[in-house]
C-alpha positions, 0 to 999 in steps of 0.5 A: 525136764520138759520146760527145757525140752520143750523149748528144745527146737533147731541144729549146729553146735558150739564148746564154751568152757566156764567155771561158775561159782556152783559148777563148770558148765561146757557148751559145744557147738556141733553141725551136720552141716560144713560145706554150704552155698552162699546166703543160705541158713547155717543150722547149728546146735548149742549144747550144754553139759554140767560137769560141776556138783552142783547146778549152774544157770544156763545162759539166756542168750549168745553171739555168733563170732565168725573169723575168715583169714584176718578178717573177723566178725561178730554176728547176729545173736539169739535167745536161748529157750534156757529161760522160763516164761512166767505164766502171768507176765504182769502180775507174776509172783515178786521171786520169780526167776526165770533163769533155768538150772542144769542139774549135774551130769545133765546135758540140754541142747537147742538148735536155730540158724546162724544166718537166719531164715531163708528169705530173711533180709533182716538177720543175714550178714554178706561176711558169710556170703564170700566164699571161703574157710570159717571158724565159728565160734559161740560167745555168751556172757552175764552182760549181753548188752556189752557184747551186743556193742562188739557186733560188726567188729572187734577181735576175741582178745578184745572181746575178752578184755571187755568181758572177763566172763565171756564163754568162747566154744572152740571153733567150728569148721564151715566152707562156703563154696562156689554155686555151680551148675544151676545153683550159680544161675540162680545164685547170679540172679539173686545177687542182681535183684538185692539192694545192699545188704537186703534181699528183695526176695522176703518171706512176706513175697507171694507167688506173684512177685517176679523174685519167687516166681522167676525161682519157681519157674527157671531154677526150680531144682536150685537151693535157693528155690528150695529154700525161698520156697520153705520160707514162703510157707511160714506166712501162710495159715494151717488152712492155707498150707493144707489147701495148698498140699492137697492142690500139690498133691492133685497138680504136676508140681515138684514134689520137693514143694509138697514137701516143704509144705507138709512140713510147714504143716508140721511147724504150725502144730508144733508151735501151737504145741509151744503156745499152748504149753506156755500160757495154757498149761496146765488147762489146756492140756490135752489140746497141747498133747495132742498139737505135740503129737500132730506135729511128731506124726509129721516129722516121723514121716517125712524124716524117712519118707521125703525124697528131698534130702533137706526135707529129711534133714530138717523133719529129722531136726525137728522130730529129735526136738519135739515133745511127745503126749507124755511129755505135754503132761508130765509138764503139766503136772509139774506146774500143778503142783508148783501153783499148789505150793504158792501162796493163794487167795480163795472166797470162803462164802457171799452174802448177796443181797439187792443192796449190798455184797458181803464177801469173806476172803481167806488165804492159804500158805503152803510153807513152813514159814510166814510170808510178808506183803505189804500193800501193792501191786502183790497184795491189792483189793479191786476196785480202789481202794487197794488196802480194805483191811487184808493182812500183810503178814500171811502164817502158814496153813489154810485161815478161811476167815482173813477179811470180809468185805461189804460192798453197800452197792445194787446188783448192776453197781460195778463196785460189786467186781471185787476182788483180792490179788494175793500173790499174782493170783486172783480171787473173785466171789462167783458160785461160791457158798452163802454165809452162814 
């Protein structure tokens, strides 16, 4: 289904077990990643599978638990893609629900960062930073505030005891080892240029800051100035990526550089591909295909072609994660024919003259049964008064003829922008037929 898939966009992953009232829903951690430097991202994929008869709701979002020896955390947490956005956020229909359902035998993942972005000096937590053996687990339940409060410390019992619905995954090996070589150079230097917790390095640096640029020009091959380097690109606008590729591509520069910005490139479409899918669909359609295909004919290419091997693993990531033209459309035709099944106002006919406007409103419920809504935020004229006459209780089938409303007002009086909000939706008289 492409409203999961779409959302489907980062990699390492984790295993909870639960059993709900319509199913078990597991969630496994998994990573192609276990041995890193530290301060840099931990990419992880979250999976969940139903093995139940029935669907179960997907979590909207989780923790990170983090354990070294004795010593144990709670880390930052993040939303999951598992929730819809409704298309009208402040007038959607009362029964929206934006909890996603997994049908049985169905399995959807997500991928993101444990330790955030590279260069992100909000989200990292110094716990990963020490070298060592960790046990990563994923933690979710039905009442996120509740864990949220446990960030920064508590044990899994704990967790446990507070939570009794708590999803815990099994654990995920990961080593943070010692930077060698120019990594630990570069590695020493960050260090002496952070304050606390918080890197002086942020994505929102230029190239004429001292961090980035000491990077740049004395440890360009390290992880770090690979990394900084990819973060520095997610401020930059498509115009500014693509003039920078084509400077790199006319300059002696390392090539991972390009790299890193044909792939930012990547990212821009593909997020305007997910914009567009979420609030435009299904009008825009075609510019949100065509944003989705942009953006796999990137990763398709440097998945295979880039010779820095971050590159590749990251465009591979993402080309897994990215809808195709079929995909954006298949979307849209599902949204179509939601919308054709909801409950809707439309303008039968209009009589204009220089002194007044009469509009006749009708409604259509699709359904098999009435509907009630009573005068509100759900049911409303514009401008007040909200109630002129409008049904509240609404039979199913087309009835043409619900209310007509006469507005004793010129043609230059704002009285005349009527409308009816039914339902979320609006109906405002424009090129609509005369009265007969």
């Amino acid at each position: 289904m492409f409203n999961q898939g779409m959302h489907v966009l980062l990699v390492v992953m984790l295993a909870l077990t639960v059993t709900a009232s319509e199913g078990t829903l597991e969630l496994r951690l998994e990573s192609d990643v276990h041995t890193k430097l530290p301060a840099l991202p931990i990419p992880v994929r979250i999976v969940a599978v139903n093995h139940g008869d029935s669907p179960v709701y997907l979590p909207g979002s989780v923790r990170f638990y983090a354990s070294r020896g004795d010593e144990q955390r709670i880390l930052n947490g993040a939303q999951t893609p598992w929730y819809k956005e409704p298309r009208d956020k402040e007038h959607h229909h009362p029964s929206w629900d934006p909890r996603i359902t997994l049908a049985p035998g169905k399995t959807v993942v997500f991928e993101l960062q444990v330790d955030g972005e590279c260069g992100d000096s909000i989200s990292r937590d110094p716990f990963l930073w020490i070298p060592g053996r960790y046990q990563l687990h994923v933690l979710s339940s039905t009442r996120p505030d509740l864990l949220r409060d446990f960030a920064g410390g508590g044990s899994l019992r704990e967790v446990v005891d507070a939570l009794p619905d708590v999803l815990i995954s099994k654990p995920l090996t990961i080593d943070i080892r010692e930077p060698t070589g120019v990594d630990a150079e570069a590695w020493a230097y960050l260090q002496g240029q952070r304050q606390g917790n918080h890197w002086l390095y942020d994505v929102t640096f230029g190239d004429d800051r001292p961090v980035l640029q000491t990077l740049r020009e004395r440890f360009p091959t390290s992880q770090y100035a690979l990394c900084v380097a990819a973060a520095r690109t997610e401020d930059l606008s498509l115009a500014q990526l693509e003039t920078l590729a084509a400077q790199l591509r006319a300059a002696p520069r390392p090539q991972y550089m390009l790299e890193w910005t044909e792939l930012a490139i990547g990212g821009v479409h593909r997020s305007k591909c997910s914009q567009f899918v979420l609030y435009s669909v299904p009008r825009n359609v075609a510019a949100a295909a065509d944003e989705c295909e942009m953006a796999y004919a990137i990763y398709q290419r440097l998945s295979s072609t880039a010779e820095n091997a971050l590159v590749r693993a990251k465009a591979a990531e993402n080309l897994a994660n990215t809808p195709r033209r079929k995909e954006v459309y298949d979307y849209a035709a599902e949204i179509e024919a939601m919308l054709g099944r909801q409950l809707r106002p439309f303008v039968t006919c209009v009589t204009d003259t220089i002194s007044a406007l009469t509009v006749t409103f009708g409604y259509e419920n699709p359904g098999d049964s009435e509907r009630a809504l009573p005068i509100g935020s759900s049911n409303r004229f514009a401008p007040a008064p909200e109630s002129r006459g409008q049904p509240v209780t609404f039979l199913p089938g087309r009835h043409p003829s619900a209310v007509t409303i006469r507005v004793a007002a010129k043609r230059d009086d704002p009285a005349r922008a009527i409308s009816w909000s039914l339902n979320g939706m609006t109906a405002t008289p424009k090129n609509d037929p005369k009265c007969k």
